[in-house]
N, C-alpha and C positions, 0 to 999 in steps of 0.2 A: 504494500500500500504506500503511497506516494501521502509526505506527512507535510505540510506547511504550518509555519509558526505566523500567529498575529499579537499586537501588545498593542490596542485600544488603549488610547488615553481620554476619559473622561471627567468635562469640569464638576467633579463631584467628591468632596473628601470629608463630608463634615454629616451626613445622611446615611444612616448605616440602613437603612430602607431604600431607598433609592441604590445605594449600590448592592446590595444583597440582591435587588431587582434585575439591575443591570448583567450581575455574574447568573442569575438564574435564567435569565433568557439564552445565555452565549449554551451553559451545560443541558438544556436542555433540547440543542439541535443536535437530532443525532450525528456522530460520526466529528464531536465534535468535546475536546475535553480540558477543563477548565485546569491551569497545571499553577497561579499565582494569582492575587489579589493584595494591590499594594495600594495605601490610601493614606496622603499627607494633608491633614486638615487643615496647618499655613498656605501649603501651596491649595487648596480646595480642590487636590485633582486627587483622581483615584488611576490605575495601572492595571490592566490586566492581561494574564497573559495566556492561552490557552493557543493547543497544538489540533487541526483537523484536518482528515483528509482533503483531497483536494475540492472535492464534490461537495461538503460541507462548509468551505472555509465561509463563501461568501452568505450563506444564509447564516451563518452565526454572527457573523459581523452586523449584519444588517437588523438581525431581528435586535442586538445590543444598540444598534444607533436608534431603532423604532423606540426600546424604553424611553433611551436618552431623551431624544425630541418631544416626548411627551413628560418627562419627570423632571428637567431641567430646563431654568428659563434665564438665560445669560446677563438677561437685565434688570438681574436682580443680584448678581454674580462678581465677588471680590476676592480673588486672592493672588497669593507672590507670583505665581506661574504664567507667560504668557499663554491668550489663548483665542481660538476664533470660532469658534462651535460646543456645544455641550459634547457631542464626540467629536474630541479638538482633533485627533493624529489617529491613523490607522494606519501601520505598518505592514506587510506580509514579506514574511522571510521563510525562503527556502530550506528545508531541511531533507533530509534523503529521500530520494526519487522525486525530485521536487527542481524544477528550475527557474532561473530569474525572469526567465522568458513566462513561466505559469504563472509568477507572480506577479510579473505587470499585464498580465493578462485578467488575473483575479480582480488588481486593484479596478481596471476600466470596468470590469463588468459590476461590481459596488459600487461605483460613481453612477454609473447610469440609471443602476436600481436606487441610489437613495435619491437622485435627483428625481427620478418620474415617479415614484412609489411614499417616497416621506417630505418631495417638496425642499431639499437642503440641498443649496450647491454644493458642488466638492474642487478641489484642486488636486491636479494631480502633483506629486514630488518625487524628488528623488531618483532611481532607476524608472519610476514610470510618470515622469513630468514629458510633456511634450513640447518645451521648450527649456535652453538654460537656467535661463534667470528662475524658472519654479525650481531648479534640483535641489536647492537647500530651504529647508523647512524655517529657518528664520528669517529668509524675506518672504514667503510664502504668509508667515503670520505677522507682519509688519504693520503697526497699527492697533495691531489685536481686533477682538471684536469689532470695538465702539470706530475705531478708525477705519477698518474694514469696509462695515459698514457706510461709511458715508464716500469713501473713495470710490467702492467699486460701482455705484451711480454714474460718475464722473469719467473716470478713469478708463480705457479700454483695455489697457495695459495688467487689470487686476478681475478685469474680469472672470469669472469661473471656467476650468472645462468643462461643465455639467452646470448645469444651470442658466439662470439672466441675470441681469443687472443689476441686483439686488440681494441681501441674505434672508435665510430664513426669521420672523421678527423676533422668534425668543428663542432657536436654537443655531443661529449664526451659521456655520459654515464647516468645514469638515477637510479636512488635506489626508489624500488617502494615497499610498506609494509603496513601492517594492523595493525591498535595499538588505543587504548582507546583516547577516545577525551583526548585532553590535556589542564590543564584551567592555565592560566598564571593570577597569586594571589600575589599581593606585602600588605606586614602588615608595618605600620609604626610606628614607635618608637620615635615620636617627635622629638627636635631639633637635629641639625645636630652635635651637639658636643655628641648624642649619638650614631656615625658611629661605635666608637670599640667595639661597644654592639652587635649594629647592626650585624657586622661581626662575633663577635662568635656566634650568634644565629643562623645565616645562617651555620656555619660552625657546627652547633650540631643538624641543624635539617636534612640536606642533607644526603642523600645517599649515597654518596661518602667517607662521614666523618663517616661513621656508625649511621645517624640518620633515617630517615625514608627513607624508600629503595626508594619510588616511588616520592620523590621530588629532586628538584633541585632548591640549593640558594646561591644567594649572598648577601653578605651587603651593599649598595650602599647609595652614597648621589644625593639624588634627590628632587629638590627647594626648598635646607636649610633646607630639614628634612632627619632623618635617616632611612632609607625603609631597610625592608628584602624584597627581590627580589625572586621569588618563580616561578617555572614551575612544576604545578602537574600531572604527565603521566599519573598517572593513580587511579582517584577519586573513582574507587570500589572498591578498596583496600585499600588507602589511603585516605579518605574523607577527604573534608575541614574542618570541625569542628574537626576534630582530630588535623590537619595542624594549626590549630589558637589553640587551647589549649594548643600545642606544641609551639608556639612561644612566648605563653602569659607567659608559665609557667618558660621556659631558659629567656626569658626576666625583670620577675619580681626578678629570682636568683640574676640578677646584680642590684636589687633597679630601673629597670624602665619599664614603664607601656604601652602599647599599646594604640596608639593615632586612630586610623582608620583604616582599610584593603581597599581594592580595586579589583578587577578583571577587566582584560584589554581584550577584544575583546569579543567575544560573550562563551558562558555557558549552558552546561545543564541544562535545568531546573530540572532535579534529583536531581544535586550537591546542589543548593539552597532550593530545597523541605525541602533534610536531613537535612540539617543544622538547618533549620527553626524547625524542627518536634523535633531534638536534644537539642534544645536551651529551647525549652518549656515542655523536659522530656516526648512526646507524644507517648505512647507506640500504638503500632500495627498501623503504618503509611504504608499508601501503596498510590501509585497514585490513584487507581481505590475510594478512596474517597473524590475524586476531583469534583467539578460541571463539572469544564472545560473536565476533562477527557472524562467523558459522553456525552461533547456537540461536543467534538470531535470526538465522536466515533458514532456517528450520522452522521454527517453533511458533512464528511472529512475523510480522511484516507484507499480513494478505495471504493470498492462497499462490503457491505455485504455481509457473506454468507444466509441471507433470502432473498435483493435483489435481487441475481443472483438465488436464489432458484425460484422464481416468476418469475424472466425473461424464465427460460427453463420452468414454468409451463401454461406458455402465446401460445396461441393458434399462433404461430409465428415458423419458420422453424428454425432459431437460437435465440440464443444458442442450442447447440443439444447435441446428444450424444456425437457427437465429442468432444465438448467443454466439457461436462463433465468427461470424460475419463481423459482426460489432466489434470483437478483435481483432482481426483482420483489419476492419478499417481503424482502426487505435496504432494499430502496429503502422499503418501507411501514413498516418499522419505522424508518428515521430520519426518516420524516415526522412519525411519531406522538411519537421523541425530538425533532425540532424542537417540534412544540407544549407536550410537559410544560416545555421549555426557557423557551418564551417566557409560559408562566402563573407557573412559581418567580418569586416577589420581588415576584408584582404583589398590592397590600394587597386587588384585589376580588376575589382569585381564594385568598384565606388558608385558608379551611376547608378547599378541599384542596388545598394547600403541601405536605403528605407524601406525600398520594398522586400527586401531581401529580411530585415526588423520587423515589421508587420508581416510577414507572412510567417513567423517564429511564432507570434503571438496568435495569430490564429489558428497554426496548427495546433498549438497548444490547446486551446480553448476546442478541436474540433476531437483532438484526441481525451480530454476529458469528458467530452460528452459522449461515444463512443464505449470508452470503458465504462461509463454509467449503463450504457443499453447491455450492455453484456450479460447483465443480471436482469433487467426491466423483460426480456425478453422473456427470460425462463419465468417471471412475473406474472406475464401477460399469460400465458399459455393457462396458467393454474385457474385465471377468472374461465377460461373454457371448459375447461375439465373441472369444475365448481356446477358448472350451467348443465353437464349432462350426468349429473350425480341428480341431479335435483329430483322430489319423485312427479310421478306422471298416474296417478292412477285418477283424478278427477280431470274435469273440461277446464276448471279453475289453476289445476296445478300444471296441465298442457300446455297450460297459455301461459304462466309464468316463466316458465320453465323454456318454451320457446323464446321470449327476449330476452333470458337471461345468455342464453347462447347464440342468440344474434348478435348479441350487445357486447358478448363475451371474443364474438367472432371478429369482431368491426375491433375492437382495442387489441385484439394481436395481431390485425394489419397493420394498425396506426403503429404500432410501435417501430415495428422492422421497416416502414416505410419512412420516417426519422431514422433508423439507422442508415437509408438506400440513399436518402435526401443529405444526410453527414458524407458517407462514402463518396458521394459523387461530389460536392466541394471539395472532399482529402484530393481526389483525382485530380481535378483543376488547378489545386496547390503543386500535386506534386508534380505535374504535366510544368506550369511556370517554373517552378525552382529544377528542372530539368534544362529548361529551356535560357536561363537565367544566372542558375548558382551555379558554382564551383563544377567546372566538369571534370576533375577530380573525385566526382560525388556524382555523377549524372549514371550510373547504373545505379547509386543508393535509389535515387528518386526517382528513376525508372518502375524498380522494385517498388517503391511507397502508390506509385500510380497503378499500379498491376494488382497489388494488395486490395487495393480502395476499388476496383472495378471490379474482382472477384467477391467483396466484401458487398458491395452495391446489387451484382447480378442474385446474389443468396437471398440479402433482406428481400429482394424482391419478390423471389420464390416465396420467400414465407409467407411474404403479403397475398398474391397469387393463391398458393394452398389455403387460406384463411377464409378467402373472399370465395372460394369456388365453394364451400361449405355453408355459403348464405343463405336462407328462406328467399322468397320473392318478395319480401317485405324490407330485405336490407339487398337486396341487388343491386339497386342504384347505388347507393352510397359503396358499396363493395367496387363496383364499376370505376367509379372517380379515384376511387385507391388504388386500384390496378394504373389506370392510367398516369399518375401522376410517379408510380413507382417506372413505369416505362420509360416517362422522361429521364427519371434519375439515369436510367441506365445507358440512354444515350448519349446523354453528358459525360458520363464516367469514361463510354465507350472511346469518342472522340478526346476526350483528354489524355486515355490511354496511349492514344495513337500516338498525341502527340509528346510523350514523353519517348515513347520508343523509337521515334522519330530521329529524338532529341539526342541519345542514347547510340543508334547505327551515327549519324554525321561524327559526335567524338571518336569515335571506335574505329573511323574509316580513316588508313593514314591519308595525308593531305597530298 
């Protein structure tokens, strides 16, 4: 299972109802599980931090901003923390089988829902800003609320990416974004008479001062010793061990020595692996030679794909075709996210850098939905086989019993006909990012378009099989399903083509 982390910041610390509210909405989306809850009643914000599949992240988030916008009213709202919304910051951080590309794909599809659905613009920051100037969340809330507020009337420059011209009137606004876990890391420097150490070290190892781009430091005195104060953005490019040898090293410039480090809330276990592997010179370190790895990769972390191979190969009606189709096309669209992945950043492939970016994101978004039908399918099939259980020995239970299995017949067309309708956009992805991306990769995306069109031809079968099982009472409607599944496959078909196309010209020497 694919885990994504989010850490909702909401203006709320003084209300232990309201936030108990708040954290009950998040644990109570399934697939979705509540791991902190941290609440400063000077700053009046509360913290939370909870990890959910990928299918779940964005209804958890959203049904916590629905409390918000109802339980909190900003203009009524004081405390030390800036802020621009009752759900002021909503992060999404990638954690295993999880990528940056799913995360800024999570955050847009929250913006959209809280803007049409609860009425609150949002902005986007960080890894999912669609311009520079939004990537840092401190000009993003510039202003705060109350100035917010009156600028982005004015202003075109502050306008929302979701929303108009205006905030919401008592639940303000919302900065929603995708960005690397962040590990909050203080190194200390003994007694407190070495504070003016402290502070140039902070000041030479930060970002800001031209020292390491991806930290942020101060020098602070905290109980009678001298702390550098540290927030690391982003540990895969800046690892910690890089971070403490940098502090050890401006530290010992001035004649003093590092007393202890610290990290304050919870850590990748990556972040500590490195360190550990670095610290001991461990060359060719990877997780997978981990015991724990492998016990987790048994025991935990979704169903395998030989489990679920044995499940369709059981003498049982689901998992079926259907369900396997939906993987199939899940598989076609991370091939197609594999190729936009390896054309970003290469300078021959720069004219399309953007689309080559959005097409990442939308495979993302098309392979999440995909692996959702994977199971909806086997789903669907049970309201069928529920409708011909049903008894039949009166003209009353006949007639029930017949729309339950029409009804039952019509929803496990719909279903694999959203999977037929996903496969055939995966095709048209991967047929573009064939035609487009890396031709170093144009048999990957070949394969991802070939996938997506066997995946498409199957949902449709099943659609087909479904609808030929109609009464004359559901024929038409069975009819328009067939039909709309035909298009899907004609699109898939010709997309096909043209990745294979795409696919013989690389292959042909010149």
């Amino acid at each position: 299972m694919s885990l994504v982390e989010c850490v909702p910041n909401f203006s709320e610390g003084r209300d232990p109802a309201v936030i108990t509210a708040i954290r009950d909405a998040i644990a109570a989306t399934a697939g979705a599980h509540v791991l902190d809850v941290s609440s400063d009643p000077s700053h009046h914000r509360t913290v939370i931090t909870f990890v959910a599949s990928l299918e779940a992240a964005v209804p958890a988030a959203f049904a916590a901003m629905q409390v918000a916008r109802d339980r909190i009213d900003l203009t009524r709202h004081q405390g030390e923390h800036p802020r621009i919304g009752a759900t002021d910051v909503v992060p999404f951080i990638p954690l295993d089988g999880c990528t940056m590309d799913d995360c800024i794909a999570l955050a847009r599809e929250l913006g959209q829902r809280a803007w049409t659905e609860l009425g609150i613009p949002v902005y986007l920051y960080e890894r999912a800003a669609t311009t520079p100037a939004r990537e840092n969340l401190a000009d993003v809330r510039r202003g705060e609320f109350e100035g917010l507020r009156d600028e982005v009337r004015t202003n075109a420059a502050r306008r929302p990416d979701f929303g108009d011209a205006a905030l919401h009137p008592t639940a303000g606004a919302t900065a929603v974004g995708a960005r690397p876990f962040l590990v909050a890391y203080n190194v200390y420097l003994g007694d407190k008479a070495n504070l003016p150490v402290a502070k140039e070290v902070a000041k030479a190892i930060r970002g800001s001062s031209g020292g390491l781009r991806y930290v942020k430091g101060l020098g602070l005195e905290v109980d009678g010793q001298a702390q550098v104060s540290m927030n690391l953005v982003d540990t895969e490019k800046t690892p910690l061990h890089r971070v403490f040898e940098h502090v050890k090293t401006e530290a010992l410039a001035h004649g003093v020595a590092p007393t202890w480090s610290e990290i304050v809330g919870l850590v990748p276990e990556r972040v500590l692996l490195e360190a550990g592997a670095r610290h001991v010179q461990l060359r060719g370190f990877s997780k997978a030679m981990l015991l724990e790895t492998k016990v987790r990769e048994a025991v935990a972390g979704g169903e395998s794909t030989d489990t679920f191979a044995a499940r369709v190969a059981a003498p049982e009606p689901t998992p079926g075709g259907g369900s396997v189709a939906a993987l199939a096309g899940s598989l076609g669209a991370a091939l197609a996210q594999m190729v936009a992945g390896l054309t970003v950043g290469k300078k021959k492939y720069a004219a399309v850098e953007d689309a080559m970016k959005d097409g990442a994101l939308r495979a993302s978004a098309l392979r999440r939905q995909l692996a959702g039908l994977v199971q909806r399918d086997a789903d669907a099939y049970e309201r069928v086989r529920a409708g011909y259980t049903m008894p039949k020995e009166t003209d009353h239970d006949r007639a029930l019993r017949a729309i339950a299995i029409r009804e039952g017949l019509i929803f496990a067309a719909e279903v694999p006909l959203e999977t037929a309708q996903a496969a055939a956009d995966v095709a048209v992805l991967a047929a573009d990012m064939a035609e487009q991306g890396n031709t170093n990769a144009v048999s990957d995306a070949c394969v991802g378009a070939l996938l997506a069109l066997a995946a498409c031809k199957g949902a449709a079968f099943n659609v087909r099989i479904n609808v030929a099982s109609l009464d004359s009472d559901g024929a038409a409607r069975g009819a328009a399903l067939a039909e709309s599944a035909a298009a899907c496959v004609a699109t898939a078909t010709a997309a096909a083509a043209r990745a294979e196309a795409a696919a013989e010209r690389a292959m042909t020497p010149a």
